[in-house]
C-alpha positions as CSV (number, residue, x, y, z in Angstrom):
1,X,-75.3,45.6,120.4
2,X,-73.7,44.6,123.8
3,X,-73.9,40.5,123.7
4,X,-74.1,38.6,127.3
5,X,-70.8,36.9,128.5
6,X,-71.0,33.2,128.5
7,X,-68.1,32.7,131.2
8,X,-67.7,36.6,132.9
9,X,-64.5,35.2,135.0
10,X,-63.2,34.5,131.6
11,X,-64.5,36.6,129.3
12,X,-64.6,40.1,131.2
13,X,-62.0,39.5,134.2
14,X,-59.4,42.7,134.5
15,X,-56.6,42.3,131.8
16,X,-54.5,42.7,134.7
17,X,-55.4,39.1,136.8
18,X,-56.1,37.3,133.5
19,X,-52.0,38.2,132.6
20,X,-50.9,36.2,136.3
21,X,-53.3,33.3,135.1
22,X,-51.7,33.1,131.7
23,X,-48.1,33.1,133.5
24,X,-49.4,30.3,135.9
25,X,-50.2,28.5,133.1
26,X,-47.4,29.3,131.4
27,X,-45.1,28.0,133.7
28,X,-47.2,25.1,134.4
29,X,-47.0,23.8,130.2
30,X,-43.5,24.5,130.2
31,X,-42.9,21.6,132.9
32,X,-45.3,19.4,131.5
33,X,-43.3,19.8,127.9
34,X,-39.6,19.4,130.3
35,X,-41.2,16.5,132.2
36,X,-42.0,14.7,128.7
37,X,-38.5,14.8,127.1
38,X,-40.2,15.2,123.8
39,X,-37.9,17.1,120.7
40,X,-39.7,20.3,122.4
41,X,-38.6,19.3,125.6
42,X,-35.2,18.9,124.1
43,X,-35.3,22.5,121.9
44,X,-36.4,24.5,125.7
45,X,-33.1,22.8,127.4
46,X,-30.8,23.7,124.6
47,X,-32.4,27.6,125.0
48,X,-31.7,27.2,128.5
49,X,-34.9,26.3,130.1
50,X,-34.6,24.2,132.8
51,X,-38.2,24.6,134.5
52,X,-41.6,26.3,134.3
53,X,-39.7,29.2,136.7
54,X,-37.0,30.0,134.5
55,X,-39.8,31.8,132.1
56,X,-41.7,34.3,131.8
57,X,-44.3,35.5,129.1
58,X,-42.4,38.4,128.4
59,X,-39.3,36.6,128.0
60,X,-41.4,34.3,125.1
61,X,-40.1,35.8,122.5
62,X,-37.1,34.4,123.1
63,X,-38.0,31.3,123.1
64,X,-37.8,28.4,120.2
65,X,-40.8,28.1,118.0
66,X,-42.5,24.6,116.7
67,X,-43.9,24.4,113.0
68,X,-46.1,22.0,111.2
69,X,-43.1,20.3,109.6
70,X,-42.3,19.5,113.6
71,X,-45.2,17.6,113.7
72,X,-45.2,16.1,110.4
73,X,-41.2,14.8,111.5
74,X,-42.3,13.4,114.5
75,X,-45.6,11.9,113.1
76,X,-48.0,10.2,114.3
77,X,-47.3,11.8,118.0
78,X,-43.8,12.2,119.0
79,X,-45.0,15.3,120.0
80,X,-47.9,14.2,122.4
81,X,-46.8,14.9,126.4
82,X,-50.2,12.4,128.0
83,X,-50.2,8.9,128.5
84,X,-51.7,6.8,125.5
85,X,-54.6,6.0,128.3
86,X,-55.9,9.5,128.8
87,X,-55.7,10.1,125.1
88,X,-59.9,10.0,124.0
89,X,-59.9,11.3,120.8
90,X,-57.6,12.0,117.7
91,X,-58.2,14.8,115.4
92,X,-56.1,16.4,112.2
93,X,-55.9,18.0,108.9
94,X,-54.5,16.4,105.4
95,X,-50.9,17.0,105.1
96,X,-48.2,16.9,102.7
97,X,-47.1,13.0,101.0
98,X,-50.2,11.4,102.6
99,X,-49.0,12.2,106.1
100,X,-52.5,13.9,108.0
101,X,-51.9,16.3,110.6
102,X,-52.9,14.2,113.6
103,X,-53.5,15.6,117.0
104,X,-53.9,13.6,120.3
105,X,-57.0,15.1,122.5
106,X,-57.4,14.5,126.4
107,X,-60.5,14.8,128.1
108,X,-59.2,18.0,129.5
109,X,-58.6,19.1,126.3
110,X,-62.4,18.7,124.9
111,X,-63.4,20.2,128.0
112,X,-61.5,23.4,127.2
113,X,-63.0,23.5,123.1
114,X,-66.1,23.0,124.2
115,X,-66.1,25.6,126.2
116,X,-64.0,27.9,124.3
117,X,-67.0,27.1,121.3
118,X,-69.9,27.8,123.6
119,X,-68.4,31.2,124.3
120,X,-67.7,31.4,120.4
121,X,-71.5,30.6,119.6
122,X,-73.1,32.7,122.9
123,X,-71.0,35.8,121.1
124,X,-72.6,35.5,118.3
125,X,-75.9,35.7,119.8
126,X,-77.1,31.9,120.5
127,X,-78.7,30.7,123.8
128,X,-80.1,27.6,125.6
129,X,-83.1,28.5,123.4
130,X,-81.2,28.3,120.0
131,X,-81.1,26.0,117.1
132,X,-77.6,25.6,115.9
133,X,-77.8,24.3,112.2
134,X,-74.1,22.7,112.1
135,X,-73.0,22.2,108.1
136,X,-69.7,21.4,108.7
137,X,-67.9,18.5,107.9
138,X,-67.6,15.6,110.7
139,X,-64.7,13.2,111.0
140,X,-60.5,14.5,111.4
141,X,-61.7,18.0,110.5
142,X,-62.5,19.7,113.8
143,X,-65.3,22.2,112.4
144,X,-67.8,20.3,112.7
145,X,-67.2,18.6,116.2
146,X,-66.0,21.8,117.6
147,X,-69.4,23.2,117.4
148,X,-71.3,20.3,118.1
149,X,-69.0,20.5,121.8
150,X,-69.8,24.0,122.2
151,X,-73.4,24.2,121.5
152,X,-74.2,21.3,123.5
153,X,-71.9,23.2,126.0
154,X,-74.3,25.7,125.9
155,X,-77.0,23.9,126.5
156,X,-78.3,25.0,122.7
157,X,-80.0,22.2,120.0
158,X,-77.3,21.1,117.3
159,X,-78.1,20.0,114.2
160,X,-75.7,17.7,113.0
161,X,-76.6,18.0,109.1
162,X,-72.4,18.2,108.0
163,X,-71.8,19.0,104.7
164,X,-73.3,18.6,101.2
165,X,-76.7,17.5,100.2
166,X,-77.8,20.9,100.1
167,X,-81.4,20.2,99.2
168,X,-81.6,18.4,102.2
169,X,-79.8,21.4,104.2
170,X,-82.6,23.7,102.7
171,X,-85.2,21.6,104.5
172,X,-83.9,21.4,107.6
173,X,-83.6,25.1,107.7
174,X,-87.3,25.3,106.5
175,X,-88.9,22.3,109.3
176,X,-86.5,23.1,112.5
177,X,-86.1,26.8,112.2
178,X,-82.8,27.5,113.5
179,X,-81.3,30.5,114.2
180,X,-77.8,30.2,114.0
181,X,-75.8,29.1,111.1
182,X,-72.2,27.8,111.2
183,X,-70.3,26.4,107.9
184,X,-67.6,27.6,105.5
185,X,-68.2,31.4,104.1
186,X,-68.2,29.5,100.4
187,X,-70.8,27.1,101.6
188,X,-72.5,29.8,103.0
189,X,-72.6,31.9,99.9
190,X,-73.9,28.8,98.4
191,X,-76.8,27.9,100.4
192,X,-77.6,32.0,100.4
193,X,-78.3,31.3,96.3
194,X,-80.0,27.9,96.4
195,X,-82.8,29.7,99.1
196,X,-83.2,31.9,96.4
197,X,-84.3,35.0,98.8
198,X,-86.5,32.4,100.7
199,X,-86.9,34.2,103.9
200,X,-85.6,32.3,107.2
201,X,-85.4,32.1,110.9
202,X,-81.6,32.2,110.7
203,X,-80.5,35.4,112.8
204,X,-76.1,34.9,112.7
205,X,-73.6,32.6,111.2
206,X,-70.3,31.9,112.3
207,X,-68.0,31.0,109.4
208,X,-65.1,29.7,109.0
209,X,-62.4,27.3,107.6
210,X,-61.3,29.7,104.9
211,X,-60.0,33.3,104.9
212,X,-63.0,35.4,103.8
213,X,-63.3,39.4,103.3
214,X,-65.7,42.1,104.3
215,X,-66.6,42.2,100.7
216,X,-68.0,38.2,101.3
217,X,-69.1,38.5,104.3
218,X,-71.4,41.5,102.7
219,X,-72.7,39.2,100.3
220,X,-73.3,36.5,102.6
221,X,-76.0,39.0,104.9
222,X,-76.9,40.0,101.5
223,X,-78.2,36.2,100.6
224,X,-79.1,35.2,104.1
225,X,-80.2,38.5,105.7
226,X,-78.6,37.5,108.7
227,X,-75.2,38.7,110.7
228,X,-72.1,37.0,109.5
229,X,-69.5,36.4,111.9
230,X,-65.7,35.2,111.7
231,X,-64.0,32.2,113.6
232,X,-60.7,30.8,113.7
233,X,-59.2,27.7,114.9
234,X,-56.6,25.0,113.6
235,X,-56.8,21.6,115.0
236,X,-53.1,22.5,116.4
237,X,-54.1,24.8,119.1
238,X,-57.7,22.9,120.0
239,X,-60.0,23.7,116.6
240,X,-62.6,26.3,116.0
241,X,-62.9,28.7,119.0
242,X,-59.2,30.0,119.5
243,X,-60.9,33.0,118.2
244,X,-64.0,34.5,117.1
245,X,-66.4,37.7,116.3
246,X,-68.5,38.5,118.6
247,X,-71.7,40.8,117.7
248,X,-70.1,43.6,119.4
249,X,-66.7,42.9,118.8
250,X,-66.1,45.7,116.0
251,X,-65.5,43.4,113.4
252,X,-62.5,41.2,114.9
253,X,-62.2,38.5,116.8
254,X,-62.2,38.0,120.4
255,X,-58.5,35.6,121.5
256,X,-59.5,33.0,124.0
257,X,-56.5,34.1,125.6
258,X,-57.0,32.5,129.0
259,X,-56.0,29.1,127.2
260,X,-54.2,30.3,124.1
261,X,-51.7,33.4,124.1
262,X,-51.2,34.9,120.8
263,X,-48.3,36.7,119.5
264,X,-47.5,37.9,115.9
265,X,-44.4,37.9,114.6
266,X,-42.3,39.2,111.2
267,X,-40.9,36.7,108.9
268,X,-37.7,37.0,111.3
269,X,-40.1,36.1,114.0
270,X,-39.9,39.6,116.1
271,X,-42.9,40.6,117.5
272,X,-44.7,43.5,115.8
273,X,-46.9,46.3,117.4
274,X,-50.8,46.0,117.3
275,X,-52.3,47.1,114.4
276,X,-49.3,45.6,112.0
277,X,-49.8,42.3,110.1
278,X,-47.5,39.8,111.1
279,X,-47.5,35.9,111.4
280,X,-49.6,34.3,114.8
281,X,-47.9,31.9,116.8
282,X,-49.8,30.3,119.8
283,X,-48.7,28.6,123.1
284,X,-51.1,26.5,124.5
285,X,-51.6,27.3,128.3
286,X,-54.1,24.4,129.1
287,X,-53.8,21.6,126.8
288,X,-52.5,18.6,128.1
289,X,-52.5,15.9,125.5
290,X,-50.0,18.0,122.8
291,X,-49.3,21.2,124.3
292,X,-47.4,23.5,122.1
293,X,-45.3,26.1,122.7
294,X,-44.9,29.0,120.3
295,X,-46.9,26.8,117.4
296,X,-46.1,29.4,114.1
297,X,-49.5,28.9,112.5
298,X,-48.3,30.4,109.4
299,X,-51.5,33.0,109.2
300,X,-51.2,36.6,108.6
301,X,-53.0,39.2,111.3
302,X,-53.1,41.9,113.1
303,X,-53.5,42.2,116.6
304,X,-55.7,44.4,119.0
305,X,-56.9,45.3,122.8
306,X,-59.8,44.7,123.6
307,X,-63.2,47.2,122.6
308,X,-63.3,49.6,124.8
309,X,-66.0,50.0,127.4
310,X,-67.2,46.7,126.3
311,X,-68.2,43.3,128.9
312,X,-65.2,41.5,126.7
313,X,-61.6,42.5,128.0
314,X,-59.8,39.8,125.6
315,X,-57.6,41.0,122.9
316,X,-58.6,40.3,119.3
317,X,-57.1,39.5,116.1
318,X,-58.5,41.0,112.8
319,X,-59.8,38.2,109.9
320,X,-57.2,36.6,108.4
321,X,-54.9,38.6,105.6
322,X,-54.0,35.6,104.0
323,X,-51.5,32.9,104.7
324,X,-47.5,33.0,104.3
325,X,-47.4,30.0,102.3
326,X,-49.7,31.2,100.4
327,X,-48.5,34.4,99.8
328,X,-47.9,35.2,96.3
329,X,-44.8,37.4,94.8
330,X,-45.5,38.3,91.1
331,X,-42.6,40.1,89.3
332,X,-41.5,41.1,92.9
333,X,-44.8,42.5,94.4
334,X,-46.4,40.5,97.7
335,X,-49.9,39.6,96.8
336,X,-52.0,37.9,99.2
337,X,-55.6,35.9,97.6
338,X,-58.0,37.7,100.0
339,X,-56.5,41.3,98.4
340,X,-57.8,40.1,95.1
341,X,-61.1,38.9,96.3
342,X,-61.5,42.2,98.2
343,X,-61.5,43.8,94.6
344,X,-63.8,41.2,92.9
345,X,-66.4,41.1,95.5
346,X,-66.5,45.1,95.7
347,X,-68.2,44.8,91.9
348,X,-71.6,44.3,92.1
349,X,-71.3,41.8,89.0
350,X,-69.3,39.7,90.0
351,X,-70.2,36.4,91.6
352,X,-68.3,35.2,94.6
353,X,-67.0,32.5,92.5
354,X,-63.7,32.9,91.3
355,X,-60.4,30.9,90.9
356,X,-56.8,33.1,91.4
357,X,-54.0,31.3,89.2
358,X,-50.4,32.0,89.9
359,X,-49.3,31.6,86.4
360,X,-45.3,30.2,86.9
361,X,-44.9,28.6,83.0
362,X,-42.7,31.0,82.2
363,X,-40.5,31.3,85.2
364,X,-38.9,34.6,83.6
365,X,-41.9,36.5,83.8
366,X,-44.8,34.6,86.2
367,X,-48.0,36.1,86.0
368,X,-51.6,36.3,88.2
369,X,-54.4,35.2,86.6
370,X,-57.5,35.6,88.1
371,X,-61.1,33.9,86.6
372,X,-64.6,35.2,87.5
373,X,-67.9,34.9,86.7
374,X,-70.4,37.1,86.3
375,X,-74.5,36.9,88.3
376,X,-76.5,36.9,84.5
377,X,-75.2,36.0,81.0
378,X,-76.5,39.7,80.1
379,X,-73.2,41.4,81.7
380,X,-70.7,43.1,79.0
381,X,-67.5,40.4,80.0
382,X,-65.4,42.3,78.2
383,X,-66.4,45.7,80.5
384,X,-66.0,43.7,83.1
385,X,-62.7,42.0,82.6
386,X,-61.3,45.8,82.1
387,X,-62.8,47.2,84.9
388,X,-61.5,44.4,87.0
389,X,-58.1,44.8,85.4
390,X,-57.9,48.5,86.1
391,X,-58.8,47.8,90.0
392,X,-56.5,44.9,90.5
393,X,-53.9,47.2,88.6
394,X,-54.5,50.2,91.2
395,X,-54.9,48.0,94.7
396,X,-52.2,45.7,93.9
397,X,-49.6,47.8,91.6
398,X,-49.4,44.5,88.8
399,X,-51.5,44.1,86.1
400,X,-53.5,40.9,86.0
401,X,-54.9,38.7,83.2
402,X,-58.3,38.7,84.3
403,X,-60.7,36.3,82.2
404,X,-64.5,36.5,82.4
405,X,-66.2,33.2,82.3
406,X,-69.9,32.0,81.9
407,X,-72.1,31.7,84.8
408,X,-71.5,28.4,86.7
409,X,-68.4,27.9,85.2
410,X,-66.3,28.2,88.3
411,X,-66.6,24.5,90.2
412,X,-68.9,24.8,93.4
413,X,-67.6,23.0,96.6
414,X,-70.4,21.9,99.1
415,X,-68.1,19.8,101.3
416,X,-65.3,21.2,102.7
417,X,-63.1,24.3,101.9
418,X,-63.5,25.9,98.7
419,X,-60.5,26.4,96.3
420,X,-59.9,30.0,96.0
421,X,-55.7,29.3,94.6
422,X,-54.0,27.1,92.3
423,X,-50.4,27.7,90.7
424,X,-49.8,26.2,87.0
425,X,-46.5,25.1,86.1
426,X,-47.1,23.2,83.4
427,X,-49.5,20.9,81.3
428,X,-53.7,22.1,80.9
429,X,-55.1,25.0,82.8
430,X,-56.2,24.7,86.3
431,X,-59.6,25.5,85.0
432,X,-61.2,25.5,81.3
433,X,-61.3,28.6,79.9
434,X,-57.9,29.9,80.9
């Protein structure tokens, strides 16, 4: 299926003149950033960048990077490059000690996410005509304003519903008849059981907020009988929309690279070919309020061209592996939390509620427990629990202490991102039954 471009100058222009944009743009962030004297001013002057013309995008790499502990040290914005007047909107994510993440928006910068989302949404199939049923959260979080920008961008209906209250959610669905569904993959996966194979108007979702697998998103069309589509975002770079699945993007996600360039990098920070897992880091091309400049997100893909012989010429980025914080290394093997749910969610009994526990009491031998849940009481756990055992065993190369719990037993989360990890030190379990 060949989807319609929502913006063909920036969707489907010639890799070629979308590469002199990017280094207009470049050049044009880097003096903004100089002209502010903020610490990133002060990092590109000890690197040797004096102005916008001393760089190029191929010289990036050699350029410093900015982390979320930058932003966190130079809270609330030492960071931001606007005047305090231009600044319209503040948005962010929780952080560590109480600090949030906060992030100073222009009105530039809304214009750019909403249109950035209203390409997201028109990928994934919605129109003028549509009926955007919007579950995520409103408030900091950028989800749910991020698409509310973009579908009104489009010139679609949004339904504001945000999170929770699922019975509530269910009518909606039933009385305004949307077609397009956006929300976490988890909340997703949710709703999909309390419709209880009630057919609906819904025709695509965009999901995301949490790293999900192909094994989900199979379950999600499953419940929902609808296309399930991935987006990315983090409230550093602008929100949802930095990158998303199109219908006929093979299964990655199309890089709004006009206003974001993506690179991924080792652990080192050398770049690494397409096709190879590595860390993204973003520089901001049009944001004015905080732009950054090599932002190290601290996610795990893989990169790509674009489809060939498709309208979209943008590169892509495959769903998220995982995270490198959250990156887990049991008795010296690197296990990432989507490779275990890729395993669960492959086994037809298994629901796609679980809980992975890094297991650190014993710091001489840590170990990976992981908790699941069968569909029906009538399931042999103890098949189950070896079955899973031997297929973590052989996709992983550890063997895992898998326990089989009681329907329901694993906590539900309608608002906000479900908890796929926890790590247990000391003191109870991170969940009965372990």
């Amino acid at each position: 299926m060949v989807v319609p471009l929502v913006d063909a100058d920036a969707e489907g222009i010639a890799p070629e003149l979308r590469g002199k944009v990017q280094q207009r743009r470049f050049r044009q962030v880097v003096d903004r950033v100089l002209a502010s004297g903020n610490p990133q001013a002060e990092r590109l002057r000890a690197a040797g960048v004096t102005s916008g013309a001393d760089v190029t995008l191929d010289g990036l790499k050699d350029l410093p990077t900015i982390t979320k502990a930058d932003i966190w040290d130079n809270y609330p914005f030492g960071l931001q490059v606007a005047q305090d007047q231009d600044i319209v909107c503040v948005h962010g994510s929780s952080g560590t000690g109480g600090r949030p993440t906060l992030i100073p928006y222009t009105a530039a910068d809304i214009e750019v996410w909403a249109s950035v989302m209203a390409r997201a949404l028109g990928g994934a199939g919605a129109t003028r005509g549509s009926v955007i049923h919007n579950g995520y959260g409103y408030g900091l979080f950028t989800g749910g304003l991020g698409v509310h920008h973009g579908g009104m961008r489009l010139g679609a209906t949004v339904v504001p519903v945000s999170g929770g209250m699922t019975e509530r959610q269910i009518r909606l669905i039933q009385d305004l008849k949307p077609d397009i569904l956006t929300c976490t993959p988890s909340y997703a996966i949710h709703l999909g059981e309390a419709l209880k194979g009630e057919p609906t108007s819904l025709k695509a979702g965009v999901f995301g907020a949490e790293p999900w697998t192909e094994e989900m998103r199979a379950q999600i069309e499953s419940l929902l009988n609808i296309r399930a589509l991935d987006i990315y975002g983090l409230s550093e770079i602008i929100g949802p929309g930095v990158a998303c699945e199109s219908l006929d993007s093979d299964g990655m996600l199309n890089v709004a690279e006009d206003h974001f360039f993506v690179e991924a990098v080792d652990p080192e920070g050398n770049p690494v070919p397409d096709g190879t897992p590595g860390e993204l880091v973003f520089t901001t091309l049009t944001k004015t309020g905080m732009p950054l400049i090599r932002y190290r997100t601290g996610d795990v893909a893989a990169l790509a061209g674009p489809v060939p012989n498709r309208p979209r010429t943008l590169r892509r980025m495959s769903k998220l592996k995982g995270r490198t914080d959250d990156m887990l290394v049991i008795r010296g093997v690197n296990v990432f939390p989507t490779e275990v749910e890729a395993v669960l969610l492959r086994d037809e009994r298994v629901s796609p509620h679980y809980l992975v526990v890094e297991d650190r009491r014993d710091p001489s031998r840590s170990e990976l427990r992981v908790a699941v849940e069968p569909f029906t009481d009538s399931v042999d756990k103890p098949a189950l629990g070896a079955d899973l055992t031997n297929a973590l065993r052989e996709r992983l190369g550890i063997t895992c202490v898998v326990t089989v719990l009681e329907p329901g037993s694993v906590p539900r989360t309608e608002v906000g991102k479900a908890r796929r990890l926890a790590r247990w030190n000391q003191g109870d379990p991170p969940l009965a039954g372990l």
